[in-house]
C-alpha positions in Angstrom: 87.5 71.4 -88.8 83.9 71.5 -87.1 85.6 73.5 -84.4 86.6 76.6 -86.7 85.7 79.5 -85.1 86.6 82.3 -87.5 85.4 81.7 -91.0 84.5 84.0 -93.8 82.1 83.2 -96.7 83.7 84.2 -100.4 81.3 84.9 -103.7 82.6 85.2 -107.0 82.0 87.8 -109.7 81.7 87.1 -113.4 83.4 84.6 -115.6 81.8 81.9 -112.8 78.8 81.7 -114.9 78.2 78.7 -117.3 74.6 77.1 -119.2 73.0 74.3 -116.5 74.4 76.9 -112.9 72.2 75.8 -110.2 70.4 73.0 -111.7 71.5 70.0 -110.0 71.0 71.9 -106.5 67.3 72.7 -107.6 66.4 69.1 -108.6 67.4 68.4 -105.2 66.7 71.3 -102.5 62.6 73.0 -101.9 64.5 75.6 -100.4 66.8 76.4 -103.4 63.7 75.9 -106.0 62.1 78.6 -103.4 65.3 80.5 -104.0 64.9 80.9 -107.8 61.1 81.5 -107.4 61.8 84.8 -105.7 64.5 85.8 -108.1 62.4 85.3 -111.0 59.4 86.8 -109.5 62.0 90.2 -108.7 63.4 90.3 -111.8 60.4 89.6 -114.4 61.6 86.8 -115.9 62.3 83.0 -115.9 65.8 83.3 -114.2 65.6 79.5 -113.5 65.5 79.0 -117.5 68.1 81.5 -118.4 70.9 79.6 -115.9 69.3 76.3 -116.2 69.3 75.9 -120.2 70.0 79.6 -121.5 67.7 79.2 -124.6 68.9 82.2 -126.6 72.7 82.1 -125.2 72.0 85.1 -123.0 74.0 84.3 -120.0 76.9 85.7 -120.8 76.2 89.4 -121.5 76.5 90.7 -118.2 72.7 92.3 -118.0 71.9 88.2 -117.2 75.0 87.5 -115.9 75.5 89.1 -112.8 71.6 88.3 -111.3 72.4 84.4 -112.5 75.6 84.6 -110.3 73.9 86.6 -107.3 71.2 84.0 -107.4 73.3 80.6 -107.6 75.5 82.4 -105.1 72.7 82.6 -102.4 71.1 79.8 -103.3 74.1 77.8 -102.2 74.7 79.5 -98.8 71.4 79.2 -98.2 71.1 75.7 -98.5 74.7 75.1 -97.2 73.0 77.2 -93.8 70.0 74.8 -93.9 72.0 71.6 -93.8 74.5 72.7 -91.0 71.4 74.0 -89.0 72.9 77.6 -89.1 75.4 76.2 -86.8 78.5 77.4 -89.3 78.3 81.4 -89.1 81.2 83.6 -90.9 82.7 86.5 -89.0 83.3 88.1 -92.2 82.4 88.3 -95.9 83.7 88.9 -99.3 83.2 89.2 -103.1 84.9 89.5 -105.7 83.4 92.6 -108.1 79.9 91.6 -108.5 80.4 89.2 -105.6 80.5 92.0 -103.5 76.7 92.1 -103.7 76.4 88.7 -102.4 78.6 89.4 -99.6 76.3 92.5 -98.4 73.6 89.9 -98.5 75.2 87.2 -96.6 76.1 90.4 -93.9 72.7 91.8 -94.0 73.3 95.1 -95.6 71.2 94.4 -98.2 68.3 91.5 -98.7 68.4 89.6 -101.6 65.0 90.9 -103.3 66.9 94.5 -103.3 70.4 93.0 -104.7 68.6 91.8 -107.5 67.2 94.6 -108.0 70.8 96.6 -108.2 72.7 94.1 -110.1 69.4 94.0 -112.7 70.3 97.3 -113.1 74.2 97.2 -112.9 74.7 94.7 -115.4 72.2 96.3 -118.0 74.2 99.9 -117.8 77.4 98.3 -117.9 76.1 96.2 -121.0 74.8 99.7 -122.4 77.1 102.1 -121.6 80.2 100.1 -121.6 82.9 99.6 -124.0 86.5 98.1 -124.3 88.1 94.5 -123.0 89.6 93.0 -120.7 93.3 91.1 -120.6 95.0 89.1 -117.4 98.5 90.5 -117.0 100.8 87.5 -115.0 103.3 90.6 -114.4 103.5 92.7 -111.0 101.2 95.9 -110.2 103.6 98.1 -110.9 104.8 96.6 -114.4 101.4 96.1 -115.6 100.4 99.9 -114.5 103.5 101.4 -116.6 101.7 99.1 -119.7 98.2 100.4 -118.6 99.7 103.6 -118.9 101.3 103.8 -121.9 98.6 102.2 -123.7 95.4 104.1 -122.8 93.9 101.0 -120.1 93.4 101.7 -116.7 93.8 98.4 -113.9 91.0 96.8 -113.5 91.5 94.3 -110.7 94.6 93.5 -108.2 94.3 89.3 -107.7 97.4 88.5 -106.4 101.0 90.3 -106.4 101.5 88.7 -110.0 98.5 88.5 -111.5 96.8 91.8 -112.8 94.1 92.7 -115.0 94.0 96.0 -117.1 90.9 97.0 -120.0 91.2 99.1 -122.5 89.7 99.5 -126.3 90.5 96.0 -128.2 93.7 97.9 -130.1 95.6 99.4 -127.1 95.1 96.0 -125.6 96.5 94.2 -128.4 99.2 96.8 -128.3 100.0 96.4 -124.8 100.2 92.6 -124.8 102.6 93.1 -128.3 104.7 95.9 -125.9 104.7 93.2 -122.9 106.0 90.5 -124.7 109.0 92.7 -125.9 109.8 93.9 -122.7 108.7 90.5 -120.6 109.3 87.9 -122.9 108.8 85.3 -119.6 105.6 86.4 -118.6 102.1 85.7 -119.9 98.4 87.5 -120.5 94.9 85.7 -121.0 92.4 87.5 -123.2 89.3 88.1 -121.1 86.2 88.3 -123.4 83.9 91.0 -121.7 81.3 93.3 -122.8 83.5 96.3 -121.1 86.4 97.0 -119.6 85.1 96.8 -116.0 86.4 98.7 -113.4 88.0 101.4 -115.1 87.5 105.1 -116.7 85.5 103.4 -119.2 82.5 102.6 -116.9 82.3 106.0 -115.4 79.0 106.7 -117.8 77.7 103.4 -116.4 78.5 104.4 -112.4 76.8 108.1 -113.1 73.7 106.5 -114.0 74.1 103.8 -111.5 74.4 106.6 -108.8 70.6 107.6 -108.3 69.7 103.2 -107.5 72.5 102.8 -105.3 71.1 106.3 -103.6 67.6 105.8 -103.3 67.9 101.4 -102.0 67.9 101.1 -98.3 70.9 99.3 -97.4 71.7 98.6 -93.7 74.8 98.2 -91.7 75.8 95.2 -91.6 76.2 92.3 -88.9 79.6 91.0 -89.7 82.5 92.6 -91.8 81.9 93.0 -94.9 85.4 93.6 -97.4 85.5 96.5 -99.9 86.9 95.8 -103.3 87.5 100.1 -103.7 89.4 100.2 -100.4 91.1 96.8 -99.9 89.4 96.7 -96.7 85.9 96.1 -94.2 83.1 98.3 -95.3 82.0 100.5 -92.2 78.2 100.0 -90.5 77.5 103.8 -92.3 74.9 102.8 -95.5 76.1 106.2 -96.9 79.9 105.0 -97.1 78.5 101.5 -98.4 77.0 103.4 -101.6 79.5 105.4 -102.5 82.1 102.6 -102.1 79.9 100.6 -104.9 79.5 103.5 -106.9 83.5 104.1 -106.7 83.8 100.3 -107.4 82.3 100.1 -110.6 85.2 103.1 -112.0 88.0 101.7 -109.9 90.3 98.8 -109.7 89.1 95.4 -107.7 91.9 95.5 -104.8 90.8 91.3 -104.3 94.7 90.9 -102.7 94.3 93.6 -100.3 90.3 92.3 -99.2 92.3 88.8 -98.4 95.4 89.8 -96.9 92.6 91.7 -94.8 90.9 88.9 -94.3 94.4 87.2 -93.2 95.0 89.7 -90.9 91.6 88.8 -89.0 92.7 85.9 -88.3 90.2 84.0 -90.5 90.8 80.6 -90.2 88.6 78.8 -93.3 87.1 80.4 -96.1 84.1 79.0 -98.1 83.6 79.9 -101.3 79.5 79.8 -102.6 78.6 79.9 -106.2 79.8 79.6 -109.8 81.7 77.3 -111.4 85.2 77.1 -114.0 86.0 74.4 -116.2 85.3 73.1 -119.9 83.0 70.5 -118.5 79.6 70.9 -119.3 77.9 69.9 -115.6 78.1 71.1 -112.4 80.0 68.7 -111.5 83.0 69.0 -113.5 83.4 72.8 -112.5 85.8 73.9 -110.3 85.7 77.3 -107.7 86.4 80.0 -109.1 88.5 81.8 -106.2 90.3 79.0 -105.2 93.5 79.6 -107.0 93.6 83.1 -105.7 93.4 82.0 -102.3 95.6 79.1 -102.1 98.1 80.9 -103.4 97.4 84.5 -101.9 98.3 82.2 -98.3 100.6 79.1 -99.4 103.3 78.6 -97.4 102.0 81.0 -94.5 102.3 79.2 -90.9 98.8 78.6 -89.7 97.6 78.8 -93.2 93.7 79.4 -93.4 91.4 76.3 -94.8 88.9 76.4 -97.6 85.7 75.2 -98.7 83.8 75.2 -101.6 79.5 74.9 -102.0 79.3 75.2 -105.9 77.6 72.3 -107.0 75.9 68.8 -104.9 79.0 67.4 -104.9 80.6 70.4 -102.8 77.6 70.8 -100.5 77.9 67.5 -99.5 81.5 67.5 -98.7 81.4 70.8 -96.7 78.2 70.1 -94.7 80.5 66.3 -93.9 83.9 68.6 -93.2 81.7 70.6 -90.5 79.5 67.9 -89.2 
């Protein structure tokens, strides 16, 4: 594998966050202590505390959420970049929702002192202005659009042919999932517990606010392609495009299937994912990617199937850095 040439580096979005992110990386690494140094000294607080032992059970509302996420995201490429001597470079980029942040960062369009800056002030208008929840549809786009529909929720995110997620007002999402079993008694939905239903109508107030940030921050174009959740495809090297596309984002439904059959297309030949962390465990170590899944199954059974990579925790570090040694 040390002789992959096309790789692309993955971030996830929320849901990846959990109390003790980052922690066994900053016992370890200067560079990633230096890493959460600068976050907290951009964002005015103790950022290390809030992921590290989330005193006041903050992390999950997504004002907190989505810097904790950016910063355990870049602290992980960072230090995966440092151990492989910068020797591993992706072609590409891409994230998934908020993760599309850290993918502009890992292409350059952005530094990471001015992403903080915009997901800071993301996540507190999408706390503030947003309403609604969110549920995971295991049903086809078009199926789970006809529910949306009929049910006042919009789509919120495409993740693989069967696997949609729509948001709505807690009611009409109880009454779709009630309507879907009747007409799909086979198929199955997962609650999402969010502060919003993200990516739909319902954050428009939050994007018209968000407008005037994502206007004034100087973003650049970037050195390697970058994926668009609001297109399904590469962002182009115009800054102008790049800020309307995250504006659109916020309003619009996460086309993640169409950003990796994208990235298929190109050819890539290993993904690695950076940041976050699922599972009931309670330690870094017991987590597990977050985007895995997606993409195992997004390319399963495709000839000349793509490899992956994960730098989550100290245990993943170690095991990439080895598998590209």
């Amino acid at each position: 594998m040390s002789q992959v040439k096309n790789i692309a580096f993955l971030f996830p979005g929320q849901g990846a966050q959990y109390r003790g992110i980052g922690l066994d990386l900053y016992d370890q690494y200067d560079s990633v202590k230096q890493t959460y140094e600068e976050a907290s000294d951009v964002l005015g607080y103790d950022i290390k505390k809030l992921s590290f032992e989330d005193p006041e059970n903050q992390i999950n509302f997504t004002r907190f959420t989505q810097p904790v996420l950016l910063t355990h995201s870049i602290a992980c490429m960072r230090i995966f970049e440092e151990l492989t001597e910068g020797k591993v470079q992706p072609s590409m980029a891409a994230g998934h929702s908020l993760g599309e942040y850290s993918a502009l960062v890992c292409g350059k369009s952005l530094t990471f002192e001015l992403a903080l800056q915009l997901v800071k002030r993301r996540g507190e208008l999408m706390g503030d202005y947003g309403e609604g929840e969110m549920e995971a549809l295991m049903i086809d786009f078009e199926s789970a659009t006809s529910l949306a529909q009929r049910h006042y929720c919009g789509i919120s995110a495409c993740n693989l042919p069967d696997q949609n997620v729509v948001g709505g007002k807690p009611e009409d999402l109880e009454a779709l999932v009630v309507d879907m079993a009747e007409r799909f008694p086979r198929k199955r939905s997962a609650h999402l517990k969010t502060e919003g239903a993200f990516h739909t109508f319902y954050m428009v107030t939050a994007a018209t606010h968000f407008r005037s940030n994502l206007e004034q921050a100087d973003f650049c174009s970037p050195e390697i392609g970058v994926m668009s959740n609001f297109t399904g495809g590469s962002h182009n090297e115009y800054p102008g495009s790049i800020k309307s596309r995250l504006f659109l984002q916020l309003f619009n439904p996460v086309l993640w299937h169409r950003n990796l059959q994208a990235l298929g297309a190109a050819e890539v030949q290993l993904f690695i994912e950076f940041g976050g962390g699922l599972g009931k465990g309670d330690t870094a170590g017991e987590k597990r990617p977050n985007l895995e899944g997606i993409v195992k199954k997004t390319f399963r059974g495709m000839e000349g199937a793509p490899d992956y990579l994960s730098v989550i925790n100290a245990q993943t570090l170690e095991a990439a850095v080895a598998a590209l040694s």
